[in-house]
Structures are given as structure tokens and as C-alpha cells.
N, C-alpha and C positions, 0 to 999 in steps of 0.2 A: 774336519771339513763339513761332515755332514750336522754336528751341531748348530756349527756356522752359518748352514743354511735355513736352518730351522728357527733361527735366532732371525732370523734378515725375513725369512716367510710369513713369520707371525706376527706381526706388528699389523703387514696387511691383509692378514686375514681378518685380522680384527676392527681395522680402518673397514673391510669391505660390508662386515656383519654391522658395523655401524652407518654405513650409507643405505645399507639393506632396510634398517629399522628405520631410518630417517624417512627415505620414500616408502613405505609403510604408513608408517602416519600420517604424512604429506594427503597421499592419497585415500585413507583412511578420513581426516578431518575434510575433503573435498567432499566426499561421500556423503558425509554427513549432513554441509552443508547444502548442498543442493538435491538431496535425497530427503536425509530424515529430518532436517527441520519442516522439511513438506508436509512430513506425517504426522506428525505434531501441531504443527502450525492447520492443520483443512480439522485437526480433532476439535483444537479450541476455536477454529472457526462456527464450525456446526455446535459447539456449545452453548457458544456467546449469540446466536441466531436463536437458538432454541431457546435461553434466556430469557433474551431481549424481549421477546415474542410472549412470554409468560409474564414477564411483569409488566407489560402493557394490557396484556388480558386481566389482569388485577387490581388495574384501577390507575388513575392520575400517579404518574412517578414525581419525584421528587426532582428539586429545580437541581442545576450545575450537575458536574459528573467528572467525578477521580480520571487522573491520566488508567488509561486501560481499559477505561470502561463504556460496554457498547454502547451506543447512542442512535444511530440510523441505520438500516438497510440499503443498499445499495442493490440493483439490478442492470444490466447493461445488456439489453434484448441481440445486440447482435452476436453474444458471447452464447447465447441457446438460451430457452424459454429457464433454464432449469439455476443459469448462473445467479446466484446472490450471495452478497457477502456482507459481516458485517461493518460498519466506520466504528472505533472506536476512540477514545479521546486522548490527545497527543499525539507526535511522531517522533517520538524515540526508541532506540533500540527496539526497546520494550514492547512498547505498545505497536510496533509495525512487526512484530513477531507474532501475536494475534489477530490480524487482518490489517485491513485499511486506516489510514490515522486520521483526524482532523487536525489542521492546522488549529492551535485553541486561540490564536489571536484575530482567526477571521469568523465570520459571521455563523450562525446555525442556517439551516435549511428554510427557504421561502421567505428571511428576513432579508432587506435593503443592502446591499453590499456581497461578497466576495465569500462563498462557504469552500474552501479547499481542501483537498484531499490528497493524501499520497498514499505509495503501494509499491509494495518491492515485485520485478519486472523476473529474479530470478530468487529464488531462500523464498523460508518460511509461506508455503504456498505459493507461492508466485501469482498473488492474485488478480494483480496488472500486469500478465504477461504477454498478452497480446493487446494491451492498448495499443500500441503504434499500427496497428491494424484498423482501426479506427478511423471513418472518415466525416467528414464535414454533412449535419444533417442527423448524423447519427443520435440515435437517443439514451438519455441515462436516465433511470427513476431512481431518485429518494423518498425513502418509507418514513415515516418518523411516528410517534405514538399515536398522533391527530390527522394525520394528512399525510398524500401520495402527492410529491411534486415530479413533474417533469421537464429533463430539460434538454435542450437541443443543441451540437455541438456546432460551434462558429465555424471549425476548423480542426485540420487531422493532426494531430498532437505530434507527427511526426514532420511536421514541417514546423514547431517552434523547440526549439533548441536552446536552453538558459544556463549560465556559468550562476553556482552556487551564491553569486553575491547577486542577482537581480534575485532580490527581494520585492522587487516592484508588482512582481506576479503574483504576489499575496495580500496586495493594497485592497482598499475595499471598493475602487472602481482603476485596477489595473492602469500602468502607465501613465494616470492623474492624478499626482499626491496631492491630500490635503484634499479633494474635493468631494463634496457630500454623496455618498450612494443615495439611488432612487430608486434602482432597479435589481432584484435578484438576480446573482449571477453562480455559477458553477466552476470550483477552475480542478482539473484532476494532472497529476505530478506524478514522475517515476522516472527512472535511470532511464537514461538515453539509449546506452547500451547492455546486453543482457550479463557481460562482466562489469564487474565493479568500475564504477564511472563517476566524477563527481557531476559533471551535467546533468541535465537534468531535461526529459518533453515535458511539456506542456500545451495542455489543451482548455480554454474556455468554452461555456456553454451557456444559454439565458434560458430560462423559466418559460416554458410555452402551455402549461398548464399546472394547476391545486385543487387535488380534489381530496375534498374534508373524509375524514374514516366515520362511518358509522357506526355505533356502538351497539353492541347485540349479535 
């Protein structure tokens, strides 16, 4: 009998050491994600800023730019004097794993049409984590190797809400396909919610000022 029972015990002992290990990892890869990609992700942040920042002091950079690679500074004054980060080019995986992405099919900074950006809200830094704190008026500067643009938000990113198919929010005058930009505009993207969400806020902003960098 008493083998009997030993025979009937261990199967779930073994069932239990495996649920054991299972929530282990579970929450082990949770860790990770929203812990240590952080610490990773704010390392190659302050890299790719500190970079960015030397080969602009080195002279006229070269035209186009690899997915991953940084391209503008970003600032967003209501986040403290100290928040910047950098946009780098593309928003895949990849490249939203090292900061901010640019959409590559919409415009650069301070040109005619639609310059977009995204930013993950929780992982990899969280560098839009408190956009949705964001209100109408607010300011965002872009740095770029020539000029400091600024721009002014239309509206609080928390009151537009977009299902993964308006793509419209990425047109080069929003809501008006097909019709010619005239005017610099701003639009910044990030989950809706701070868990995985395919939604997505959005916030536009227009250009209230360009001021040229000086060299020396």
C-alpha cells in the first residue's frame, strides 16, 4: 500500500515542480521585460544622444540614415528641464528598443508635411510613458544637426484614440489624402494603454517656431 501511494504521489509532485518552474519564468521574463529592458534600453539611449551629438560636432553628416540610427533629439519641457531622448530611424522592434522611432515614410523635421514619431508607453525605457499626461499647448522641441524646431500640441493625445488600420494619422496633412502639405506638422504615437494594446494615442502638433544652430 505504501508503495501504492508513493506511485500516485509522485507524478504530482512532479506535475507541481513543473508549475513551479513554469511561474518562475513567467514571472522571471515579466521582470525582465518591464525592468531590464529599461536598463538596457536608457544605456543605448544616453549612447546614441551622446553620439548623435559628436557627429554633429564633426562636421555636415551624411544624407539618409540606416533603420536604428539616431537622427533628432527630442525634448518635451513638461517631462523636466533634463528629459531628452533620442528619435532614431524606423519603428520596428528593433529600433523602438533604442528610443523613439521615426515613422521613415513621413517627412524629417521642419519640412512640409507630417514628421511622426512613436515610443513605447511601458519596455525598453518607457520613454512615452507619460505622454498621455500631456495637454493641448504643450511644447515639444526637435534638435536636428542645423536647427531647433518647436512645436505646439493641437490637442492631449489622450483624447485621440486610433485602431492600428487608420493609417491616416501618418498622411502628410492628416485626414486629407492625396493633398499637398504646406505646412510643418508634428504627430507623436504610443499605446493607448500601459499593457500591451494594439490601439494606439495620438497627438498632432504645428511648428510655432526654427531657430538655425550656430556653429562654433
Amino acid at each position: 500500500m505504501a508503495l501504492l501511494n508513493r506511485w500516485i504521489s509522485q507524478p504530482w509532485r512532479v506535475l507541481g515542480v513543473l508549475f513551479l518552474v513554469a511561474g518562475l519564468s513567467v514571472l522571471g521574463w515579466v521582470g525582465w521585460q518591464y525592468f531590464g529592458t529599461g536598463i538596457t534600453a536608457n544605456r543605448t539611449m544616453d549612447r546614441l544622444e551622446h553620439d548623435l551629438r559628436a557627429e554633429w560636432a564633426s562636421g555636415p553628416r551624411r544624407s539618409g540614415a540606416s533603420p536604428g540610427t539616431p537622427i533628432t533629439l527630442l525634448r518635451i519641457p513638461r517631462f523636466g528641464a533634463d528629459w531628452e531622448k533620442p528619435v532614431v530611424e524606423g519603428v520596428g522592434e528593433d529600433e523602438l528598443a533604442r528610443g523613439l522611432g521615426h515613422y521613415p515614410q513621413t517627412q524629417l523635421p521642419g519640412e512640409p508635411g507630417n514628421f511622426a514619431i512613436a515610443g513605447h508607453r511601458v519596455t525598453h525605457g518607457s520613454p512615452f510613458r507619460k505622454l498621455l499626461e500631456l495637454r493641448k499647448g504643450d511644447q515639444v522641441i526637435v534638435e536636428t544637426a542645423d536647427a531647433v524646431y518647436t512645436y505646439e500640441l493641437n490637442g492631449a493625445p489622450r483624447d485621440l484614440t486610433v485602431k492600428p488600420a487608420d493609417t491616416w494619422v501618418l498622411d502628410p496633412v492628416p485626414g486629407k489624402p492625396g493633398q499637398t502639405p504646406t505646412k510643418p506638422i508634428l504627430t507623436l504615437t504610443t499605446c493607448q494603454d500601459l499593457f500591451h494594446s494594439p490601439d494606439r494615442s495620438v497627438a498632432f502638433a504645428h511648428l510655432v517656431s526654427q531657430q538655425p544652430k550656430t556653429s562654433g
